[in-house]
Structures are given as structure tokens and as C-alpha cells.
C-alpha positions in Angstrom: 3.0 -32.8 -22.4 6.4 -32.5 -21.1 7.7 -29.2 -18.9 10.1 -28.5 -21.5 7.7 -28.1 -23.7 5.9 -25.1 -22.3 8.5 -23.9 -20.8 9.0 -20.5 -22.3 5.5 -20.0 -21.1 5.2 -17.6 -18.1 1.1 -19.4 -17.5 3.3 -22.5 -16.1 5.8 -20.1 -14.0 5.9 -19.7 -10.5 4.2 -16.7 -9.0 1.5 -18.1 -6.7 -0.9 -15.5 -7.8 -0.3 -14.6 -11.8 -1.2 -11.3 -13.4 -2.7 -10.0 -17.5 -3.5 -7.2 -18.7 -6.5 -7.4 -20.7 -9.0 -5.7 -22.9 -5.8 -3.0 -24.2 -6.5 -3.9 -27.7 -10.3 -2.0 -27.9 -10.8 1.7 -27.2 -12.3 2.0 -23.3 -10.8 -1.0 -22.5 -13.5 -3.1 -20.4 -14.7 0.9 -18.8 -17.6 2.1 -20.7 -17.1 5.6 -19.6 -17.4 9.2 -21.4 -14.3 10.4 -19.4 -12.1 12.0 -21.9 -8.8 10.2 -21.1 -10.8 6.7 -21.6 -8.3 4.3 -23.5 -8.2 5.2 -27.1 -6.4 2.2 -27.7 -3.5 4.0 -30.4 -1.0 1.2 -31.5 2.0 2.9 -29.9 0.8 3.4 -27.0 -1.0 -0.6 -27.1 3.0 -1.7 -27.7 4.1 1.2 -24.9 1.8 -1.3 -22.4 2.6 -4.4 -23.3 6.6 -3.9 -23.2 5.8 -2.2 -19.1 3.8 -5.3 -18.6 6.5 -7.5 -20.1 9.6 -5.9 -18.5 7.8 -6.3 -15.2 6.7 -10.3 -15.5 3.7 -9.5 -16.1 2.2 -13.5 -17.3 0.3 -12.6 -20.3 -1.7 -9.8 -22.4 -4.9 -10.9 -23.2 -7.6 -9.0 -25.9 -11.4 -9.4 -26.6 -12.6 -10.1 -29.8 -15.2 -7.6 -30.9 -16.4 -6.7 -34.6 -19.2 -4.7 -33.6 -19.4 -1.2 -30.8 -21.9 -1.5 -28.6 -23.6 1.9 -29.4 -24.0 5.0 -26.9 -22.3 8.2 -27.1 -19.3 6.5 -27.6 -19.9 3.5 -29.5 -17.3 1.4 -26.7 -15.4 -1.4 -28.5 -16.0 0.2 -31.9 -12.5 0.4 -32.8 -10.3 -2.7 -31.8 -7.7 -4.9 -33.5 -8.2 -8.4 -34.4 -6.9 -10.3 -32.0 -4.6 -13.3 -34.2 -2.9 -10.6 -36.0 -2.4 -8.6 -32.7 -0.5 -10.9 -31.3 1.5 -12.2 -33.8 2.5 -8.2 -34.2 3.3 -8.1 -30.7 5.7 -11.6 -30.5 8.4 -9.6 -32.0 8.2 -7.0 -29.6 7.9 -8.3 -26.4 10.4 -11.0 -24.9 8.6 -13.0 -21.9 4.8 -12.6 -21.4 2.2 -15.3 -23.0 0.6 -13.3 -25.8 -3.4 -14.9 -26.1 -5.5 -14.4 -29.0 -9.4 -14.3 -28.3 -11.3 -16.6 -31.2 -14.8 -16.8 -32.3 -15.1 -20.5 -33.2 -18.0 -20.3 -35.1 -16.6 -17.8 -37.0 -13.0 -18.8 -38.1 -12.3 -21.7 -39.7 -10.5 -23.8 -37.2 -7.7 -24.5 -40.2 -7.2 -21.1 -40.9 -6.9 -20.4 -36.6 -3.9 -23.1 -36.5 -2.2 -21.8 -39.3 -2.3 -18.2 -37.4 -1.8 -19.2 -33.8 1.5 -21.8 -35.0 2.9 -18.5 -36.5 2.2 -16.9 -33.6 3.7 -19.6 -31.7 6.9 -19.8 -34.0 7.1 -16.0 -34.1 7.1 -16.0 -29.9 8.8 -19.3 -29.9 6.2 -20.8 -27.5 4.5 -17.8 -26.2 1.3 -17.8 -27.6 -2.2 -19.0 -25.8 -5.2 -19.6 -27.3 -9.0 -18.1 -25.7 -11.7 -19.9 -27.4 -15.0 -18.0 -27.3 -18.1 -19.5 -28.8 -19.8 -16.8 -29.3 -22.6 -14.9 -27.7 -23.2 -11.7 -29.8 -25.9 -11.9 -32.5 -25.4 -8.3 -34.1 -21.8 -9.3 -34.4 -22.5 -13.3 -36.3 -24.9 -11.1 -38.4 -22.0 -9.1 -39.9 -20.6 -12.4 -41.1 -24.4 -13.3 -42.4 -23.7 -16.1 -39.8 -26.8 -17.4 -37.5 -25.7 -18.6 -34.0 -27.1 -22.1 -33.1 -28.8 -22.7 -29.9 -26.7 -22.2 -26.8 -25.8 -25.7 -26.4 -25.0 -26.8 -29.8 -22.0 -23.5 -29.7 -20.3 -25.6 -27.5 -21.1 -28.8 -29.7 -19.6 -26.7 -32.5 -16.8 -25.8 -30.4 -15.7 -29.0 -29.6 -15.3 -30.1 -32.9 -13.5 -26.8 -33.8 -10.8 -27.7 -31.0 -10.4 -31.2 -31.9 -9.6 -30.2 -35.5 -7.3 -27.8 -34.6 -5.6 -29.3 -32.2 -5.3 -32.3 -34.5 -3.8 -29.9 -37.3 -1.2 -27.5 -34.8 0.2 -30.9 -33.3 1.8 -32.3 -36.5 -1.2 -34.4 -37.4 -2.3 -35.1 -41.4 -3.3 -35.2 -43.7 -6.5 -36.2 -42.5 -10.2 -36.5 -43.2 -12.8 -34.9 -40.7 -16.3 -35.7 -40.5 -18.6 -34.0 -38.1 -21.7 -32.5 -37.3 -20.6 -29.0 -38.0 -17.6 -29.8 -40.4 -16.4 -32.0 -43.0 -13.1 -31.5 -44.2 -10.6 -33.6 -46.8 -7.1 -34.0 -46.8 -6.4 -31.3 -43.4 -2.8 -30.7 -42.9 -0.9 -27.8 -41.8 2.9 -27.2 -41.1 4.6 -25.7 -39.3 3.3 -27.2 -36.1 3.5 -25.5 -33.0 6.5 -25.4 -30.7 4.2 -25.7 -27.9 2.9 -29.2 -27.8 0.8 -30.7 -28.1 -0.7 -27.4 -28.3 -0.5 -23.8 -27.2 -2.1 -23.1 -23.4 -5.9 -22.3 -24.0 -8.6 -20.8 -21.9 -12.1 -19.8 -21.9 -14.2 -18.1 -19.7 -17.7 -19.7 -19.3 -20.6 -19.6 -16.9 -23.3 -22.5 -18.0 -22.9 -26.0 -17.4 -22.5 -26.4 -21.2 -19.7 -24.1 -20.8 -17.5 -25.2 -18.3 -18.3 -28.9 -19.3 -16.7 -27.4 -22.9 -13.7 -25.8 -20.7 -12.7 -29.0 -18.6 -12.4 -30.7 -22.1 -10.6 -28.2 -24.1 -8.7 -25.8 -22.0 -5.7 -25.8 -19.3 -7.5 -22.2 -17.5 -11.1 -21.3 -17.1 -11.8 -17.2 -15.9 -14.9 -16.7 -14.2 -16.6 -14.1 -12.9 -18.9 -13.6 -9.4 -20.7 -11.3 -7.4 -18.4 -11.8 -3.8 -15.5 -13.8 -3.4 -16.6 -16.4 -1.5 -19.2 -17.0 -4.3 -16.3 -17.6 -6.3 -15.0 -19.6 -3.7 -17.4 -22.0 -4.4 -17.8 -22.1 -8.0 -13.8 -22.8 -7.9 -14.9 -26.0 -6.2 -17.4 -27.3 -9.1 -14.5 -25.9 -11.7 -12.2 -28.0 -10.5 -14.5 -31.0 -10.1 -15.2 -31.0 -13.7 -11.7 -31.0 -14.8 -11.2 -33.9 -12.3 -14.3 -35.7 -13.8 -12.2 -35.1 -17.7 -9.0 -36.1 -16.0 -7.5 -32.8 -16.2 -6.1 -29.9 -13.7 -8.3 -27.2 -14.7 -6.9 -23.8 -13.0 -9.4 -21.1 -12.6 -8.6 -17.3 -13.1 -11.2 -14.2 -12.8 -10.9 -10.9 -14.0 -11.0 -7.6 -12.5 -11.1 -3.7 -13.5 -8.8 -1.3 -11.4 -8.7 1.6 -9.8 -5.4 2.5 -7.8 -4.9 5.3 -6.6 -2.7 6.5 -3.2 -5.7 6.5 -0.8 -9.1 4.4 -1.1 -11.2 7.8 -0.9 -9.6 8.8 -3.8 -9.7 5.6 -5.5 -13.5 5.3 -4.7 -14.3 9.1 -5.8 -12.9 8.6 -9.3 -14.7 5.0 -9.3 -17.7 7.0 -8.9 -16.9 9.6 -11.7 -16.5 7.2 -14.4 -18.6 4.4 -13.4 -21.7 6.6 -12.4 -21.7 10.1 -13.4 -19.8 9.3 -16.4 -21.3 6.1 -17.8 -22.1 5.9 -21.0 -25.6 5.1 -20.2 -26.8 4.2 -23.8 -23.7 1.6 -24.2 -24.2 0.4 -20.7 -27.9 -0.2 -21.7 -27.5 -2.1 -25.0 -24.4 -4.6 -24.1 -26.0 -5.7 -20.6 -29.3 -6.8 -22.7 -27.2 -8.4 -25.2 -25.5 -10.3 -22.5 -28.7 -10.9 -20.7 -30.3 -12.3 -23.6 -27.6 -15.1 -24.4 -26.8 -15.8 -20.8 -28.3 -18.2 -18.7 -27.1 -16.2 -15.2 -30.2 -15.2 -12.9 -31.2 -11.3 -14.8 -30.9 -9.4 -11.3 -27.0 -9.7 -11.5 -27.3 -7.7 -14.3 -29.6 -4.9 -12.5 -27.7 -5.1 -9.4 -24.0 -4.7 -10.7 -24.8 -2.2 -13.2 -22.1 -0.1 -12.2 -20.0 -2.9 -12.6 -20.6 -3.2 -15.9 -20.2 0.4 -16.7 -16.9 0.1 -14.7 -15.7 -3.3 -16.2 -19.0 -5.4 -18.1 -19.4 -7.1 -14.6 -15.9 -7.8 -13.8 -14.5 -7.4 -9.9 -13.6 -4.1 -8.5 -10.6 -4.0 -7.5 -10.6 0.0 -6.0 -8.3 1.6 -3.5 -5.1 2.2 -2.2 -2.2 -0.3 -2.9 -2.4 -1.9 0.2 -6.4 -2.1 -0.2 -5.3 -4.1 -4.0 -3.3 -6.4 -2.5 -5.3 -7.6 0.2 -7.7 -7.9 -2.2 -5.7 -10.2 -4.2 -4.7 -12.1 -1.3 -8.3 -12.9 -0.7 -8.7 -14.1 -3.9 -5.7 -16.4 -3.9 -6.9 -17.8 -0.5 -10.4 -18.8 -2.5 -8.2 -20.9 -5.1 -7.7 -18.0 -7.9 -4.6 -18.9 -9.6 -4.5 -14.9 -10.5 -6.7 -12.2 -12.1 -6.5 -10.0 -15.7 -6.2 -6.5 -15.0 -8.1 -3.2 -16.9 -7.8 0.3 -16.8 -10.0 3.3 -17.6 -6.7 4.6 -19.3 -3.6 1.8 -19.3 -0.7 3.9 -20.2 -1.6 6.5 -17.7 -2.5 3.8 -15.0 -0.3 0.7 -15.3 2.7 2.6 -13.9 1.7 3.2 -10.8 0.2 -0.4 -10.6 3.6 -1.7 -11.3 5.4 0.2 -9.3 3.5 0.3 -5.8 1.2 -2.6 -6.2 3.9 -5.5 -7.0 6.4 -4.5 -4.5 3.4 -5.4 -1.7 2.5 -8.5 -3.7 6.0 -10.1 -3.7 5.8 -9.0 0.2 2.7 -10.8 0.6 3.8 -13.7 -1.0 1.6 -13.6 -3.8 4.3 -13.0 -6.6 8.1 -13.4 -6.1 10.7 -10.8 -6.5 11.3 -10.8 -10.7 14.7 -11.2 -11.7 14.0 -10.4 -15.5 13.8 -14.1 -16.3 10.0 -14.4 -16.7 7.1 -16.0 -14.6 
């Protein structure tokens, strides 16, 4: 692929150390917290965020696919918007940052997901990114009277889902597909994509089967870890297996925020939601659904559960602006090419981020100074 053609694409721009917002589409965000002001995820105030995030360069805006809440007293990630539609609503009212739609593979048809993500593309003209997930929630396959195949074969499945799509989103057809998983007659699809030969793509995985599935199919992987020289080292074996596909595979993590003026402060309402207000029954149910498909050890799960009533496991990032973006620069000094960003509240939250946080990153180094042109 040439530059030009993914150049209206702020993943590709320059910042050393790039920046999403993500999770804005569900109600809590990634917090599962009984705090009254947790994100309630109204569409104005969804579009309020994403035009901040925009305006300030923000890279992308990037939503989880959920059908299904996860129970409690608040039933987190009960009300969310489908995330193809979601950004297709949002191309046309936001000018510069990538807009990613989260995917089930197994799930939606992969003809029906090119059709949607080239309109999205179109609609953005060449904004749009593509998160493949192949799935890991059984209550949520049973709404769709869909059984998940072993952990393996998802990815098996998901291969052939990408190479059909990709196929059809690139100006191929018609053609005949014949797989394991899918056989198809006659596949076309206009229009293509103005990104080509395809949109950016990502996926986060955490098995071998995973990543192996990432270094074939995707330009960025996100991963998550415990300490950041952990991560450190997995960035290593990332980038080894996009070597070993012949591809540059960049690796991102993700990270839930608290910023506040001082770290005491910052820490003190870390504790309030994440602990005293957790939403115990919620916190409960989704770490043994992820326990149950995941093949990571089970006493990261018992050891981070505030984590995961903070932000399902992701990194803290708490304190004082200063404390953020030394945070940050630790991370980019491991190899991160940048982090996803969540709130307990966004519009409440993401002001303050943008106005004291990116000042010190651009003084770091980690960003440079925006000049309303994108990246």
C-alpha cells in the first residue's frame, strides 16, 4: 500500500506516542462502578466527546462490541450502540480522527461487514479502521443461537472471515469462496474502499493463536500486562511474529484514567469507584466469563480485581498530569506506539485530560504541538 493511500488516516501520523478514546459508546465506559455520574453513554453527549477528541488530534475513537450487560446492580454494558453503525454516524461529524468499528467475526457475515465498513470508509473518506474480535463471550453467541467453536478454530474462523473480506473491500469479484467455515458464490461488493488495499485493522489478543491471527491480519495489536516492563517483553515476541509474517506489527495497550490536579486526589477517587463503589456482582460475573475463555494464568484475575472494576484489567493510569505523562513516557520507552484512553465519566473528564495532559506530552516529546491538521 502506498502512503497516499492512507493518508487521511491519523494511525499513520506522526505523534511518537498516539492517543483513543475508547469504550464511550457503552454506559460505564470500561469502569464498572455504582458512582452516580458513571458514563450513561447519551448520544449527544457520545458526539460532544468525540468532536473534543477530534478537535484536539486525538488518533482515533475506538468502541466495544457488547450485546449482552454483564449483570450486577447496574447491569454494565447493558446499553451500548452497535459499533458499524456508530461509526458510520459519527464520519459525518467529526473531520480528522480514525473512527474503528469493533466486529464479532463469527457473528457477522464478513460480506455484510465490507459492505458497512466501505460506507464507513467512503462516508469518512478514509477514516475508518477495522477491530476484529473473534469472540470470547458465550451468553452473548447464545443470543444469536450461535455456539463458539473451540478457542483455536475462532481464529481458524477468523482468518477466513478476513480473507473474504478483504478480498471483497479491495475491488475483488465476483468470486467463489470455499472454506472450512464458509462457502460462498458469486461474492462481489462495490463501492470498494478508499483505503487500500483495505482500511487499518487491529485486534487485541493474548494466546499464541491470537497474536499468530494478528501478525496475519492486522497493522496494530493492543495488549494488556500486569507492569510495564512485562509489556516490555511481550512487545518483543509481538513484533517477532509480525517479522516471521513479513509485516511491521505496531503494538498499542490500553489504559483507564484518572487525572486529577494532585496524585492523592487522583488515588482517593481511584479508590471510591474502583473499591468502595464496585459493582461487586458485575465485577464478579465478567472476570469469570473472561477467565473461562482465556488462557492467561487465573491469579491475574484475583490479583488485579480492582483493575477490572476500574477498567476490566486495563493499566492505571492515576495522578496528577505530570504523574500521566511520565507514565506515558514509560510506556513509549517499552515500544508502545500509544494507549486508548477511558473514563468513569468522559464528558466530565476528557477536558481536563486535554487541556493539562497534552500540553506536557508535546513537552515531553511524546506528541507534537497540533496545528488542526490531524495526526
Amino acid at each position: 500500500m502506498t502512503s497516499s493511500d492512507r493518508s487521511a488516516n491519523p494511525m499513520f501520523g506522526p505523534n511518537p506516542f498516539k492517543l483513543g478514546i475508547f469504550s464511550a459508546n457503552a454506559d460505564g465506559g470500561l469502569a464498572i462502578t455504582r458512582v452516580p455520574e458513571r458514563w450513561a453513554a447519551r448520544w449527544d453527549d457520545v458526539v460532544t466527546v468525540a468532536r473534543l477528541a477530534d478537535r484536539a488530534g486525538i488518533e482515533f475513537f475506538l468502541p466495544i462490541a457488547r450485546w449482552k450487560g454483564f449483570g450486577g446492580e447496574t447491569n454494565a454494558r447493558s446499553l451500548s450502540y452497535e459499533t458499524l453503525t456508530w461509526a458510520a454516524a459519527l464520519a459525518g461529524l467529526t473531520e480528522r480522527m480514525c473512527l474503528f468499528a469493533t466486529v464479532h467475526a463469527p457473528l457477522v457475515h464478513p460480506v455484510f461487514a465490507a459492505k458497512a465498513l466501505a460506507t464507513i470508509d467512503q462516508a469518512s473518506h478514509g477514516r475508518a479502521g477495522l477491530n476484529i474480535v473473534c469472540g470470547w463471550n458465550a451468553e452473548e453467541f447464545a443470543m444469536f443461537g450461535s455456539a463458539m467453536v473451540d478457542h483455536d478454530g475462532r481464529y481458524d474462523q477468523g482468518l477466513e472471515w478476513y480473507e473474504i473480506l478483504s478480498r471483497i473491500v479491495r475491488g475483488d469479484g465476483p468470486f467463489d469462496y470455499a472454506g472450512h467455515y464458509y462457502t460462498l458464490t458469486g461474492v462481489e461488493g462495490r463501492p470498494a474502499t478508499v483505503q487500500q488495499p483495505r482500511p487499518v485493522t487491529m485486534s487485541a489478543a493474548f494466546s499464541p493463536a491470537g497474536r499468530r491471527f494478528a501478525a496475519g491480519t492486522s497493522d496494530f495489536l493492543f495488549t494488556v500486562f500486569g507492569e510495564i516492563e512485562a509489556g516490555q517483553q511481550q512487545i518483543a515476541a509481538i513484533r517477532q511474529l509480525g517479522a516471521d509474517a513479513g509485516r511491521d506489527l505496531s503494538v498499542f495497550t490500553t489504559s483507564h484514567v484518572v487525572c486529577r490536579e494532585s496524585d492523592r486526589e487522583a488515588e482517593e477517587y481511584y479508590h471510591h469507584y474502583a473499591e468502595d463503589m464496585a459493582d461487586h456482582g458485575a465485577v464478579d460475573h465478567h472476570m469469570a466469563m473472561r477467565q473461562s475463555g482465556s488462557q492467561q494464568d487465573p491469579e491475574v484475575f484475583r490479583r488485579h480485581r480492582k483493575r477490572f472494576a476500574g477498567g476490566v484489567g486495563t493499566f492505571p493510569l492515576i495522578g496528577a498530569p505530570e504523574t500521566i505523562v511520565r507514565q506515558m513516557m514509560a510506556m513509549h520507552e517499552a515500544g508502545f506506539a500509544g494507549t486508548t484512553l477511558s473514563f468513569v465519566n468522559f464528558l466530565d473528564e476528557l477536558p481536563f485530560f486535554l487541556d493539562r495532559v497534552l500540553p506536557l506530552m508535546e513537552q515531553a516529546g511524546l506528541r507534537h504541538p497540533d496545528n488542526g491538521g490531524g495526526g
